[in-house]
N, C-alpha and C positions, 0 to 999 in steps of 0.2 A: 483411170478411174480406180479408188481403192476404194474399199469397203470397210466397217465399223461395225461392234457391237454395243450397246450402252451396259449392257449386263446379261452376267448366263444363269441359267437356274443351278441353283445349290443342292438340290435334294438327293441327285444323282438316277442314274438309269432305270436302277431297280428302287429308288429310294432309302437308299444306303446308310441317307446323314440323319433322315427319320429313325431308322431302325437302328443306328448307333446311340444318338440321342437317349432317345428309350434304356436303352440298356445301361449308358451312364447315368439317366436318373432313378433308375434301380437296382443300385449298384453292383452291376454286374461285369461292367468291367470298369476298369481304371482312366484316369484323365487322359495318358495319355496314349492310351488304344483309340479313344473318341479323336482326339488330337491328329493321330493317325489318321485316321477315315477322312477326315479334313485334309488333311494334305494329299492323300492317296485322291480324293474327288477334284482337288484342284487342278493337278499336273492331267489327271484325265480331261475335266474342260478347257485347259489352254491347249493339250494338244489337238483337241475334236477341232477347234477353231483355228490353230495353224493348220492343219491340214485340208481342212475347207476353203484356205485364201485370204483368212481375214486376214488387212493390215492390223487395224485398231483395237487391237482385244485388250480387254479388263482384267484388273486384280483390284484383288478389294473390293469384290463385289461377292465375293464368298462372305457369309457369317451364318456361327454357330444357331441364331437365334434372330434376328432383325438389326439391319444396316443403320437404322436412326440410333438404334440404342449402344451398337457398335460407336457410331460419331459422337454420341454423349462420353462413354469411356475415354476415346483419344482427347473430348477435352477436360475429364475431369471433373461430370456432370452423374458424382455418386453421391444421393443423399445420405445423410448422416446413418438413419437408420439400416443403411444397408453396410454401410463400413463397421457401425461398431459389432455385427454379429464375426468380423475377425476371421472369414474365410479366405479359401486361394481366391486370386485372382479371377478365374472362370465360375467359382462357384457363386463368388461376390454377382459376378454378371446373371447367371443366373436366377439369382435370388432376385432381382429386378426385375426378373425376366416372368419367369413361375411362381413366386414368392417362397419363401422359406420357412420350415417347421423342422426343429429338433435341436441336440443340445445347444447349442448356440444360440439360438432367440426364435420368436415368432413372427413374419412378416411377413404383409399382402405383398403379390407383383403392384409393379408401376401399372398405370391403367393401360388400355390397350385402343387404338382408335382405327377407321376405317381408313386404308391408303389412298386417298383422294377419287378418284370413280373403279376404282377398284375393288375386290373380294377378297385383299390381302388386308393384314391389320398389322399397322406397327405399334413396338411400344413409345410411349408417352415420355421424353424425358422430364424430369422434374427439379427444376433447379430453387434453391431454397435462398435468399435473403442472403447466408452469409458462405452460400458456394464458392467455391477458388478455380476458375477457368485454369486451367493448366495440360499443356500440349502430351502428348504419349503419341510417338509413328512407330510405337514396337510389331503392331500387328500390320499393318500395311509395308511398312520397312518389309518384314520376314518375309511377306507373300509375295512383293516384286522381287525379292530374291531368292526365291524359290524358283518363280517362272524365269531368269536368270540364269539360272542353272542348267536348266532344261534347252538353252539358246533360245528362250521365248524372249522380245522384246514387245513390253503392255505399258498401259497407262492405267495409274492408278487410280479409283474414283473415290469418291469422299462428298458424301451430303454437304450442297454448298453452305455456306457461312449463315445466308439470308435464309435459308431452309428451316435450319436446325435450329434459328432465334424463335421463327414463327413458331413452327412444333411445338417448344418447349412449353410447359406448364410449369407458372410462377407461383409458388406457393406461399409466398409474403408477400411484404406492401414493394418490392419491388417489379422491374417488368424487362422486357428486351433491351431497352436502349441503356439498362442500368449496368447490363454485361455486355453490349456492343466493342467494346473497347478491347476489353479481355478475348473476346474471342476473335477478334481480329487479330491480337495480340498471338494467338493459336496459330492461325492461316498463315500469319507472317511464318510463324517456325517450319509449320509443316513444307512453304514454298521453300524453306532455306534447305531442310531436311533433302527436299526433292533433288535439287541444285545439286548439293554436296554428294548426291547419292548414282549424280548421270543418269536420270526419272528425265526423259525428254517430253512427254507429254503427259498434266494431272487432267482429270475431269472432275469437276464441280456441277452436282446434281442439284438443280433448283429450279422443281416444279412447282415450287408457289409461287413461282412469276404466271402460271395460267392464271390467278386469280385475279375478280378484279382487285388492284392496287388505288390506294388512295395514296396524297399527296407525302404523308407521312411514311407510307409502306416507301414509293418512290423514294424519298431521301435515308430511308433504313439502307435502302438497296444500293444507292451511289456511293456513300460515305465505306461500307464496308470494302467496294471493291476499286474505290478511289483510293485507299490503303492498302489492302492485301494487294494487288498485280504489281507494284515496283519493286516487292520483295522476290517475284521472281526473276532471275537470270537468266538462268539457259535452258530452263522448263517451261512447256508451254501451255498456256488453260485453256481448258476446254468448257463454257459455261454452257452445259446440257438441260433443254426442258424437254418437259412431255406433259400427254393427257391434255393437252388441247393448244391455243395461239396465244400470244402473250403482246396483244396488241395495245396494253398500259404500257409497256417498258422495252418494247423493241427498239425505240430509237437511242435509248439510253446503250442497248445491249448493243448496237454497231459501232456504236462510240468509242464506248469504254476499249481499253485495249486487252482485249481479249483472242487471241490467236485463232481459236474455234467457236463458232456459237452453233447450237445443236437444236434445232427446230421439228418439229413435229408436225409432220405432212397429214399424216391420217387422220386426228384430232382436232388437227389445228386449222380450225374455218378461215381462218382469216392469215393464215400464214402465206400463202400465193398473193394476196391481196396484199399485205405488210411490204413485201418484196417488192412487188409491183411501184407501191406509191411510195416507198424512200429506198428502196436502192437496197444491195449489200458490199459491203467494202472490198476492192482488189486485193489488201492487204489482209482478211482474212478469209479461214477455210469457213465452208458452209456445211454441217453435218449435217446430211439431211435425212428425216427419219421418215422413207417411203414403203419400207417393208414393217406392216403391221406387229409389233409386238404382244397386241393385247389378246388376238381371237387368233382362231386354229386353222382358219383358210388358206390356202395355197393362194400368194402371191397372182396379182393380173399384170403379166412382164410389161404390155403391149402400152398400158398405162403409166407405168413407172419411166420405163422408155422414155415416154411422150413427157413426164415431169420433166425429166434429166436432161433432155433436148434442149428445153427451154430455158432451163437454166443455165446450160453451156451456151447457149446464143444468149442472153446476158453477160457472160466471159465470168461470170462465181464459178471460183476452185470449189468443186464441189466433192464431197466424200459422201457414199453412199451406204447410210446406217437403218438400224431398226428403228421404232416411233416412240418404242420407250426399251427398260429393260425385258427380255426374253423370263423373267423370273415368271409371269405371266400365266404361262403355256404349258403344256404337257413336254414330257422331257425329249421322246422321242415317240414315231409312229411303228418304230420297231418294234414294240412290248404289246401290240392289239392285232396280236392273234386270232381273237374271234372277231372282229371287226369287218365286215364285206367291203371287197373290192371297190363297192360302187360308190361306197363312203369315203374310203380311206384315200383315193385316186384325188378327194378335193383339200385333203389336208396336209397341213405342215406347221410341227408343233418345233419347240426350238432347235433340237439337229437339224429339222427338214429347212428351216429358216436359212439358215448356214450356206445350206446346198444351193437355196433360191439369190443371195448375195452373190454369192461365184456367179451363178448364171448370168445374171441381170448383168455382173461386171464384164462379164465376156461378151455378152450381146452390143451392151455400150461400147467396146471399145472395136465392133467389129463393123465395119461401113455397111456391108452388108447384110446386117442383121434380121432387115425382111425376109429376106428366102430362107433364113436359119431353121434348121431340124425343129433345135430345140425354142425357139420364139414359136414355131406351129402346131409344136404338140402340147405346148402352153394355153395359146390359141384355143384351142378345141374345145379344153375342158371347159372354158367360158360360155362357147358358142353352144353346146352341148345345155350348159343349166346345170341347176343343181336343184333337186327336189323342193327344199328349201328356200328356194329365190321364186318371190313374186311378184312380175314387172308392174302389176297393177298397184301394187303396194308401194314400191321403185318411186312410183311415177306420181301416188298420192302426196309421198313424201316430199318430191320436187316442187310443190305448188304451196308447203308449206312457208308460210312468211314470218318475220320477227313481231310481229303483233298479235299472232295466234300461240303466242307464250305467253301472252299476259291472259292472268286470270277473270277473269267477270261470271257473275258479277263481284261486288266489295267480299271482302271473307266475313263478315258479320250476315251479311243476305245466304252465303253456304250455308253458313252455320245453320241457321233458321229453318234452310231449304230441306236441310238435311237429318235434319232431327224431324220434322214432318214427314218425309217419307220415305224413311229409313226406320224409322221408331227406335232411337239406339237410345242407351240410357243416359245417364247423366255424365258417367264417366267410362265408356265404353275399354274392354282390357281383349287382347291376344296376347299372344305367345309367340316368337321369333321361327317356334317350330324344329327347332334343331334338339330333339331330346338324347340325350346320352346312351354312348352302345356300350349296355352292363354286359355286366360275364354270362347271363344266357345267351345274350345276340349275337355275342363275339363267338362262343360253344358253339353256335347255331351253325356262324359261317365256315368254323374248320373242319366240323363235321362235315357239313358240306363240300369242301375241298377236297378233304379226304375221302370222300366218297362213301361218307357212312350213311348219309340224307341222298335220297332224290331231288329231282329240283323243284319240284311238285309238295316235298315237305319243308324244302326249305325256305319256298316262296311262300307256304300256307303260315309259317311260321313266323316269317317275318310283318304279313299281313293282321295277325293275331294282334300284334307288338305293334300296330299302327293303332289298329281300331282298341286298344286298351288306354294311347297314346292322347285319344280322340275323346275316350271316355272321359277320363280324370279330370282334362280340360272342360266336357260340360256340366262335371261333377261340381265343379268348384263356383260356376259360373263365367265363366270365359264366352267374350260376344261374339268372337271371333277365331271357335280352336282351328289349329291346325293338324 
């Protein structure tokens, strides 16, 4: 049995690449101390994960700022107006990133969108009409040689092909299939790149296969990787989903020759079921993603077990990974100090994850594993509950069926239903609720660190800053403040 990560959080222990960040965009220190800190956090998370047992650990899964916009860069997906303000190269990124003000020009960030049922947001790339798709593996090259150095051997991941076309935001009369070509044109180099470089396994991230796909999405999706995979050689791909099952294009995805396909067990409803009625191929590996990436729970072994069983008595080469990237999750449960025993005994944020993959791989590989110490002190905390778990709740949700998702009555009868008694006005407004922490809030909290506030002034304080928050909103008339 080996083990797998799809990706490790970037921010660092103490949140290190936050607080460097910061201090390069006020220029406080120089490119490359920020630069630094980057590489000083990376050799730290490939070591945290060799030393926990993973086989399959990532690079290129580090970025300054967001991975989609990262993948726009290596192909060459920089609007005009960000190249002619004539910065370095990072600052260029940047300026895409946060948008840019001073001598050099004036310019909003790219938009910024929700990561698919996530609370993370990437940026938007934006490709214009008369863009030039063009290949760059400077930054991925540096990083697998980096962990390289360190006698780490990783795969490198990279927003698949199909991914980064969907993303993209077309800002002329042209659309995806207008650049398909070119950026296949890309993948060809970057598989070459891999090749010449002794890169024995890439991963290709592509969570827009959960969606559903139309007939048109399905042929985007073949034609790109009907091209790109005989460009590789002696690198092998890994086509990784998550965030739920991708039962439009699973059969396509055993087909095609791809060495890994990377399934999502926790999300993915219908991923047991997919398995079930068409098979997975002898000829490739199955990464299967049973340890939750998204929430902060401690791993149920007993369960996991019982997946892996099943799919070794099907004879699938099975690798045992996360459900999606660990970017996720809190960094570690080392840093919650004030945190009670009774809580913390049920979580595992991404180091603790780590630690849960060893186990699970040692329990799988040991016949014995029922009587095992640790499969019973696993056990317990289940058996035990968690404050937070309601079997009646459990058990409502089990009786739920696919017909109690559709709405009724028509949305024209809501409408109607609901302006009658609700009395909302014609164009009812809220507010997102997230109001900005000025420099008194900020004052408020160091003082309080510092121990110049009680926590009796520094709660009445922040309280004050709620209900003023509260005000304005039904000052203005808002239906809805928060």
């Amino acid at each position: 049995m080996k083990t797998a990560v799809i990706g490790f959080p970037r921010i660092g222990a103490l949140r290190e690449l936050k607080f460097s960040s910061e201090k390069y965009f006020r220029n406080e220190i120089t490119e490359e101390e920020l630069l630094e800190t980057g590489r000083t956090l990376r050799k730290t998370h490939w070591k945290i994960q060799k030393e926990a047992g993973i086989d399959y650990i990532s690079c290129n899964d580090f970025s300054y700022y967001d991975g989609i916009l990262d993948a726009a860069v290596m192909c060459g997906i920089i609007p005009k107006r960000y190249q002619e303000l004539n910065l370095s190269e990072l600052d260029t990124y940047f300026a895409m990133a946060r948008g840019y003000q001073g001598e050099a020009g004036d310019v909003k960030a790219l938009a910024m969108k929700k990561w698919f049922n996530t609370n993370y947001h990437y940026i938007v790339p934006e490709v214009e009409d008369d863009t030039v798709i063009s290949f760059s593996g400077k930054k991925l090259l540096s990083e697998f040689e980096e962990a390289k150095e360190l006698g780490i051997l990783v795969k490198p991941v990279v927003p698949g092909a199909y991914t980064l076309l969907k993303l993209c935001r077309y800002t002329g009369t042209k659309t995806a299939e207008d650049f398909v070509d070119d950026v296949i044109l890309a993948y060809k180099e970057l598989l070459k790149l891999c090749d010449k470089n002794e890169v024995s396994w890439i991963q290709f991230d592509e969570p827009s296969l959960v969606f559903d796909m139309t007939e048109q999405d399905l042929a985007l999706f073949r034609k790109i990787y009907f091209e790109i995979l005989p460009s590789a050689q002696s690198c092998q791909v890994l086509v990784q989903t998550y965030f739920g099952d991708v039962r439009d294009v699973y059969q396509d995805l055993i087909q095609l020759p791809f060495a890994g396909v990377g399934l999502d067990f926790v999300e993915g409803k219908q991923t047991k079921k997919l398995i079930e009625q068409y098979g997975f191929p002898k000829d490739k590996i199955l990464f299967a993603g049973l340890v939750n990436g998204k929430n902060i729970w401690k791993n149920h072994y007993k369960e996991t077990l019982q997946a892996l069983q099943e799919l070794k008595e099907k004879g699938i080469h099975t690798v045992l990974s996360t459900s999606c990237s660990l970017l996720h999750v809190p960094y570690t449960i080392e840093q919650e100090k004030e945190l009670s025993d009774e809580y913390k005994k049920h979580f595992a944020f991404a180091k603790e994850k780590l630690s849960e993959l060893r186990d699970l791989k040692a329990l799988a590989e040991d016949e014995n594993f029922l009587s095992s110490i640790l499969l019973k002190a696993n056990e317990s905390l289940f058996l035990a509950g968690r404050d937070c778990v309601k079997e009646e709740v459990k058990n409502r949700l089990k009786q739920v069926k696919d017909e109690d998702y559709v709405r009724t009555p028509a949305r024209k009868e809501r409408q109607k239903r609901q302006k009658e008694v609700l009395g909302l006005p014609i164009f009812p407004t809220t507010t997102i609720g997230s109001f900005p922490q000025t420099k008194d809030v900020k004052a408020n909290r160091s003082a309080y660190r510092r121990g110049e506030k009680t926590k009796e002034e520094y709660v009445a304080f922040n309280r004050e800053k709620i209900s003023e928050c509260i005000r304005w909103q039904e000052e203005i008339g808002c239906t809805c403040p928060w």
